[in-house]
C-alpha positions as CSV (number, residue, x, y, z in Angstrom):
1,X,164.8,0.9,117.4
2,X,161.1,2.5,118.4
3,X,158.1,1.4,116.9
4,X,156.4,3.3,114.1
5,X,153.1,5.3,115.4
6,X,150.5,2.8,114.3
7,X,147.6,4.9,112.2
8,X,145.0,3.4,113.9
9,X,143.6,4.8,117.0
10,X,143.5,1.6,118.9
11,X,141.6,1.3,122.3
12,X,140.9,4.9,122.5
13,X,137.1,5.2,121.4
14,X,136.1,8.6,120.7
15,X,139.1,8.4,117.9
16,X,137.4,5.3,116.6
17,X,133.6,7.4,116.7
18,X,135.7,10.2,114.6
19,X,137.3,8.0,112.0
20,X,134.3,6.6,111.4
21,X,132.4,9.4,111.4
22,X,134.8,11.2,108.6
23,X,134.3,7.8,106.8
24,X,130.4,8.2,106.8
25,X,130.4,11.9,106.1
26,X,132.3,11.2,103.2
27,X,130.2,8.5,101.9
28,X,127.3,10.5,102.4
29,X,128.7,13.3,101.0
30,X,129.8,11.4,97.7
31,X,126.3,9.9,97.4
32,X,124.4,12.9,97.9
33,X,126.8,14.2,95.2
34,X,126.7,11.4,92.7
35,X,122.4,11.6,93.5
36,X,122.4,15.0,92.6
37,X,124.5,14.2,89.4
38,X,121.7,12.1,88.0
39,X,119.0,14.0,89.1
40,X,120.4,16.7,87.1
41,X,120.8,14.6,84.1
42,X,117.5,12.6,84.0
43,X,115.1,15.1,86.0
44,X,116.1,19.2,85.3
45,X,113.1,20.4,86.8
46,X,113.5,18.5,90.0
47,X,117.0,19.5,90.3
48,X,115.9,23.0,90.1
49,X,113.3,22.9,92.9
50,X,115.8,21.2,95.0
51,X,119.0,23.7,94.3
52,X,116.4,26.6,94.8
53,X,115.4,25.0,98.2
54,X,118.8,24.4,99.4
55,X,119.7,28.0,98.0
56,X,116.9,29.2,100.6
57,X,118.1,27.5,103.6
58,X,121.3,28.5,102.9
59,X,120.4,32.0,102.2
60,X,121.3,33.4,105.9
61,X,124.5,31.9,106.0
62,X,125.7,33.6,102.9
63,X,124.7,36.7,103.7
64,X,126.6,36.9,107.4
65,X,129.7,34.9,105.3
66,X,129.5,37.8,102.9
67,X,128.9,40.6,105.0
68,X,132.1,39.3,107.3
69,X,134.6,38.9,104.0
70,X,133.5,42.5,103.0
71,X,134.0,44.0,106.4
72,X,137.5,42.4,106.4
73,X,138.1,43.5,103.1
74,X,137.4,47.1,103.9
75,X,139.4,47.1,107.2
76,X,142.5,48.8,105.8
77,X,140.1,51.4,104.1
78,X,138.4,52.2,107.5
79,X,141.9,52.3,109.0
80,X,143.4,54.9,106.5
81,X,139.9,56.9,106.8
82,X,140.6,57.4,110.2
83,X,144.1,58.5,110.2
84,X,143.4,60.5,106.9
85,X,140.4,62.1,109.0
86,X,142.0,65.4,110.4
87,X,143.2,66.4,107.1
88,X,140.1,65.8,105.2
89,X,138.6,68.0,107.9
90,X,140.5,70.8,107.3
91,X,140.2,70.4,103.4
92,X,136.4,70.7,104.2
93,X,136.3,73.3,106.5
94,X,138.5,75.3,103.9
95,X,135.6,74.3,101.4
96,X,133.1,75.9,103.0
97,X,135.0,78.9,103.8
98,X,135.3,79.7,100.4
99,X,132.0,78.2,99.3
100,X,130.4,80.9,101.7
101,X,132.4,83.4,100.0
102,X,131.3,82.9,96.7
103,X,127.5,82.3,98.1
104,X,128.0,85.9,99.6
105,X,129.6,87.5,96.3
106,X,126.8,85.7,94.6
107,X,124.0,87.2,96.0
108,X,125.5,90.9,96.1
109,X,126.2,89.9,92.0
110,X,121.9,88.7,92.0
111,X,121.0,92.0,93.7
112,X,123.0,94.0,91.4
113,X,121.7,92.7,88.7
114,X,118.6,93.1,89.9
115,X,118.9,96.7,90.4
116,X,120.6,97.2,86.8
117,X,117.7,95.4,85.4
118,X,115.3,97.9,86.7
119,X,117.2,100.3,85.6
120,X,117.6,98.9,82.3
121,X,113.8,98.6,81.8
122,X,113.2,102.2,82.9
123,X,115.4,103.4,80.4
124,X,113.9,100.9,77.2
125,X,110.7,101.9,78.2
126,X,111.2,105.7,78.2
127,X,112.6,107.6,75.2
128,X,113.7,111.0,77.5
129,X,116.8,109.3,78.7
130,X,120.1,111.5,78.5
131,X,122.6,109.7,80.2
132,X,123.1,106.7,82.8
133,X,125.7,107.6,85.7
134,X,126.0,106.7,89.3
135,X,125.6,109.1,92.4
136,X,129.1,109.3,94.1
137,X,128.5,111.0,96.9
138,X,125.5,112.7,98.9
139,X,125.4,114.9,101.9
140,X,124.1,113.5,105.4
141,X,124.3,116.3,107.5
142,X,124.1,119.5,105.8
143,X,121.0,122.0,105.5
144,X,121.1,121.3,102.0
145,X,120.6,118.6,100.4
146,X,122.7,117.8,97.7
147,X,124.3,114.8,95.8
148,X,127.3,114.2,93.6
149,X,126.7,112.4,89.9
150,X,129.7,111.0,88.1
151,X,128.5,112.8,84.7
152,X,128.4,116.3,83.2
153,X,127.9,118.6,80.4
154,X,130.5,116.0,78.0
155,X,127.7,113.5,78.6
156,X,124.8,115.8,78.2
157,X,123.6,116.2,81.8
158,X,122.3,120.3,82.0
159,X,121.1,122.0,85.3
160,X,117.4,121.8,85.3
161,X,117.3,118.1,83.9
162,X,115.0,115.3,86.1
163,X,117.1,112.5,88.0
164,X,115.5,108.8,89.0
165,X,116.3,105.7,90.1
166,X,114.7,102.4,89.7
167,X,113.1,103.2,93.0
168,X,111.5,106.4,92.3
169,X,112.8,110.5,91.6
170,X,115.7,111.4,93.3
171,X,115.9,114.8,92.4
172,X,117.0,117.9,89.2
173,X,120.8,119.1,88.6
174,X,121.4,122.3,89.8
175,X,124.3,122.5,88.8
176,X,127.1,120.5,86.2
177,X,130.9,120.8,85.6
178,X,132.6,118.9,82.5
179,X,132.4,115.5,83.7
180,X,130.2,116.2,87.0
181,X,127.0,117.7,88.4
182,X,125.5,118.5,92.1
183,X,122.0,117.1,92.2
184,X,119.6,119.1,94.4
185,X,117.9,116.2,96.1
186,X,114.0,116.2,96.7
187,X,114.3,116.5,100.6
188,X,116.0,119.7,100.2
189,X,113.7,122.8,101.1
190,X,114.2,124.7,97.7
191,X,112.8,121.7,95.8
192,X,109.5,121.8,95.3
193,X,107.7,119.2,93.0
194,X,104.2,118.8,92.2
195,X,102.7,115.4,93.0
196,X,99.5,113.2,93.6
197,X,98.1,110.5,95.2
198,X,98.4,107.5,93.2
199,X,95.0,105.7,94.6
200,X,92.6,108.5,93.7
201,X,94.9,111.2,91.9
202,X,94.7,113.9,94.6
203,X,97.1,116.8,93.9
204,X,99.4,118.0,96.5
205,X,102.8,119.6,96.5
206,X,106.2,117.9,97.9
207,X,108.8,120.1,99.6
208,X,112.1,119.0,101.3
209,X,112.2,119.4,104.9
210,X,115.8,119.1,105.2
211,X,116.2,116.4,107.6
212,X,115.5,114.0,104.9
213,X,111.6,113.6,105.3
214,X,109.2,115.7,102.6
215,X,106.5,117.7,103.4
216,X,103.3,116.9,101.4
217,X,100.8,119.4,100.9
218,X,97.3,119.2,99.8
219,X,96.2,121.2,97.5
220,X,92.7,122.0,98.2
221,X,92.5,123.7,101.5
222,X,90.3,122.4,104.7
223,X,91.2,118.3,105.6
224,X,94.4,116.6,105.0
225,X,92.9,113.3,102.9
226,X,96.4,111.6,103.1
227,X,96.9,108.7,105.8
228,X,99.9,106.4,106.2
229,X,101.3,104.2,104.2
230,X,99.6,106.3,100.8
231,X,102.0,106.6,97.6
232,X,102.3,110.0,95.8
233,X,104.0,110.0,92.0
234,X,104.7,113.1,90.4
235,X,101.6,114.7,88.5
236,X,103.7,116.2,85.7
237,X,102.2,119.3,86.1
238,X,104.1,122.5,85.1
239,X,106.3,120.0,83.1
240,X,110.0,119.6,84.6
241,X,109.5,115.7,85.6
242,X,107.9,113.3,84.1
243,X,104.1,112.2,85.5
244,X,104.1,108.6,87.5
245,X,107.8,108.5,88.8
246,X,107.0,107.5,91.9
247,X,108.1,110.2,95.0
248,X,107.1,109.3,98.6
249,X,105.2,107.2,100.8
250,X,103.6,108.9,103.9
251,X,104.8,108.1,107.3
252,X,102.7,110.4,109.3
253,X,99.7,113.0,109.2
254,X,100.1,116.6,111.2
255,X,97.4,118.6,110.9
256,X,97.3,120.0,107.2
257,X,100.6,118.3,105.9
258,X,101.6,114.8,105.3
259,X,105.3,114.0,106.3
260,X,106.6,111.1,103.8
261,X,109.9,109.6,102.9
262,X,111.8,108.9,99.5
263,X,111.2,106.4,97.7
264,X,114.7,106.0,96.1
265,X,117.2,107.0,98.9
266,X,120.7,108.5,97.3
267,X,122.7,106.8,99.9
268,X,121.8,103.6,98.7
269,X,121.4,104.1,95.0
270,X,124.1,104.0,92.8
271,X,122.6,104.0,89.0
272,X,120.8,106.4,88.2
273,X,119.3,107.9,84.8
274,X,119.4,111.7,83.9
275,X,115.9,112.7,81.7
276,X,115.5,115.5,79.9
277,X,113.0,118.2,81.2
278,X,109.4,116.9,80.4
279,X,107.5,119.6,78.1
280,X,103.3,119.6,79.1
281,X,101.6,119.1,75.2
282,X,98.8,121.7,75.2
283,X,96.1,120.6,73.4
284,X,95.0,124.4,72.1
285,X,91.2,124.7,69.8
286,X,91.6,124.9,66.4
287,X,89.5,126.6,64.3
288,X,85.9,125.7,63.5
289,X,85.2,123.5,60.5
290,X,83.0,125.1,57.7
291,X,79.3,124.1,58.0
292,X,78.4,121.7,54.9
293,X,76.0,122.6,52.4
294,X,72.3,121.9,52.9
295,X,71.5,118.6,50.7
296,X,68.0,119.4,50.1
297,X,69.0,123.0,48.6
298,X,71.8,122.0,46.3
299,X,69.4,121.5,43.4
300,X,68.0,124.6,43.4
301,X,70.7,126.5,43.5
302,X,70.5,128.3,40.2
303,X,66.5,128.5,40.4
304,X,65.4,132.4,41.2
């Protein structure tokens, strides 16, 4: 029958050094302990200068121990990430598609509203409003100038009646069906409208050219005051339109006449509002008022 392994390491000394260095490490271990334990009970403040010292030294260990437990604990998150990657980049490159969609159909919305907001001012701030339409079409290469409003003689718009924009005057109906009208734009040559500067209130005269340009005209004969980049509004003289809307801004001088260009161009305005025909108020003298009777004289009236 073999001999039972004998717990003891025998001659082998480096198993002897490790028993009895478990055995010490143990007995230190139990005394440090049981130190601590009455410490704690007889001397509170000690203990807590001691555990906040050891919790010091300690202090680096913890944090690697704790940074290694989460990093293993987040391995299988890490993992799925990655193989859940590709999809989530095509759910986010779908994202911004239609994000950038919507930015786009946002801002077209903000300009609109923009636009209708001018428009909406021009017409609570002036009584002379007929109707509010929108130009439908406008002619680009013709001779004459014309454009096409969605509104007629059922909604009150009569030839001879002002059109503007937000931007500026656009033009008078020459002529209007049921539910539309042809506008005769301000660039065509049979317009003629009667304007001024609006720095120093210089009058001149604005007459289409045709091409889509206006011909400005001084009024008083000899040097052409205008010079680029001036703004001319209609002077509401000989009634028709309105004074202020503004008309033109001059692009070039030649010789006696200013070449500008509309303000308010039909082929990008839609709204528009039809006015009715402004009527000049002429202020005419009344008749003199009856000289009073002399203070001094009144008492003497009856006196021969």
């Amino acid at each position: 029958m073999a001999r039972p392994p004998s717990r003891r390491p025998g001659h082998n000394r480096k198993a002897q050094y490790g028993l009895f260095a478990s055995y010490v490490v143990a007995v230190s271990g139990a005394a440090i302990g049981l130190l601590m334990i009455v410490v704690a009970m007889f001397d509170p403040t000690g203990f807590a200068v001691i555990r906040a010292g050891v919790a010091e030294i300690t202090r680096p260990v913890s944090a690697g121990l704790k940074s290694m437990v989460s990093g293993v604990g987040t391995v299988d998150e890490r993992i799925a990430a990655y193989w859940r990657a590709g999809s989530q980049n095509i759910m986010l490159r779908r994202q911004v598609d239609a994000d950038r969609t919507r930015i786009i159909a946002a801002t077209a919305i903000a300009q609109e509203n923009a636009r209708l907001k001018k428009l909406l001012k021009l017409v609570e701030d002036d009584g002379s409003e007929v109707v509010t339409a929108r130009l439908i079409s406008s002619s680009a290469s013709s001779a004459r100038r014309f454009a096409r409003l969605n509104a007629g003689r059922a909604q009150g718009a009569m030839p001879g009646m002002p059109v503007r924009a937000p931007e500026g005057l656009i033009g008078r109906i020459h002529i209007a069906s049921p539910n539309t009208a042809d506008v005769l734009l301000l660039t065509d040559p049979n317009n003629i409208v009667p304007v001024r500067r609006a720095a120093d209130n210089i009058p001149a005269i604005s007459t289409g050219m045709g091409d889509g340009s206006l011909e400005i005209r001084a009024l008083s004969a000899g040097h052409n005051p205008f010079h680029p980049g001036d703004i001319v509004v209609t002077s509401g003289i000989g009634g028709l339109y309105q004074p202020n809307i503004p008309v033109a801004v001059i692009v070039r001088v030649e010789g006696e006449i200013a070449v500008g260009v509309p303000l308010a161009n039909p082929a990008r305005v839609e709204a528009v509002v039809v006015e009715r025909p402004f009527e000049q108020t002429v202020t005419r003298p009344g008749p003199a008022p009856a000289p009073l009777p002399d203070a001094g004289n009144s008492g003497n009236a009856g006196v021969p």
